[in-house]
N, C-alpha and C positions, 0 to 999 in steps of 0.2 A: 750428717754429722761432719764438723769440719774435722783437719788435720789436727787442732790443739785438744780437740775432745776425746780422741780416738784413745783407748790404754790397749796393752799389752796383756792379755790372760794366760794366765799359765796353771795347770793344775797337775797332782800328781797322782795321776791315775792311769795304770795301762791297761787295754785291754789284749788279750792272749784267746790263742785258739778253744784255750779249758775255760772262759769267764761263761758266765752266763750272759743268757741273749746275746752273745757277740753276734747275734748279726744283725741288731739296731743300731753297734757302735761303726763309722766311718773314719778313714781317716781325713788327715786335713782337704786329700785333695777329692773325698767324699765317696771313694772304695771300700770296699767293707773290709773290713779286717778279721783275718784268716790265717795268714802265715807266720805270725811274732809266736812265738812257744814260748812258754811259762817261765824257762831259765833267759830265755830274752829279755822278758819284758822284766823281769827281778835282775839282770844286768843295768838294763837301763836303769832303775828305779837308785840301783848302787850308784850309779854314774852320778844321778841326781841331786843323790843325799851328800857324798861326797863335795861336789860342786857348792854346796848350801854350806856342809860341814867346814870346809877349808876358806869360806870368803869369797868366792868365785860369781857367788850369784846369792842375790840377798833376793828378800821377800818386802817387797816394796809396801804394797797392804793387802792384807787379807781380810777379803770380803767374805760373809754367809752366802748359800745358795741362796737365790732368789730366782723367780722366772718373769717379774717387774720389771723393766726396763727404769721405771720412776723409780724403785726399790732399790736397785741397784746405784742407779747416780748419787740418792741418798746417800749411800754406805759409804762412798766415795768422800762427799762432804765432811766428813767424821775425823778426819785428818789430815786437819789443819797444822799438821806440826812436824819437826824433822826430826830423826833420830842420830847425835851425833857418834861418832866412833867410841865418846867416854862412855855416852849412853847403851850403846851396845856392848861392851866391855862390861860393864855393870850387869844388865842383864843376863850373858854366857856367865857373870859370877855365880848367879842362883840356880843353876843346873845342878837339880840332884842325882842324875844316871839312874830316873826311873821313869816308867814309861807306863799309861795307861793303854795304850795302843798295842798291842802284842801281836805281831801278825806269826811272828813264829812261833809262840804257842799256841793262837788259833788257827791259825790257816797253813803251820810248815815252810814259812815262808822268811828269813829272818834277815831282812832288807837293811838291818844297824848293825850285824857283823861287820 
């Protein structure tokens, strides 16, 4: 794969000493992970949303899982187009402050305080 093909993946997902099968997850540099406790990795996850929330780090595109490599480049194709600053302005307009995703009422966990 050359230089101009290569993207950036980023996901937000941590895994913590309490996840399940943590000990198929590795980290980057492919140690198992074992040490991050639950209030860590829900720090981090704060740090994230934060960073997302104030402009610091946009979400460039977001792809579906796939385990296709061809599936994947697909997904990529699909956006052909830029989103300008009005365009994202308009969009944060239709924010109604509610959330299908509820990690603090299901899981005690409440990562948008």
């Amino acid at each position: 794969m050359s230089s101009s093909q290569k993207v950036r993946a980023s996901h937000i997902l941590i895994k913590h000493e309490g996840s399940r099968r943590k000990s198929s997850w590795k980290d980057p540099e492919g140690r198992g992970i074992s040490s991050t406790t639950r209030d860590q990795a829900v720090a981090q996850l704060k740090t994230i949303r934060d960073d997302i929330l104030s402009g610091k780090s946009r979400f460039e595109v977001i792809i579906p899982k796939s385990s296709k490599v061809e599936r994947l480049e697909e997904n990529f194709l699909v956006f052909d187009f830029e989103l300008t600053e009005e365009d994202m302005d308009l969009i944060k307009t239709i924010d109604r402050n509610y959330r299908t995703n509820q990690p603090a009422k299901f899981w005690g966990v409440d990562v948008y305080a």
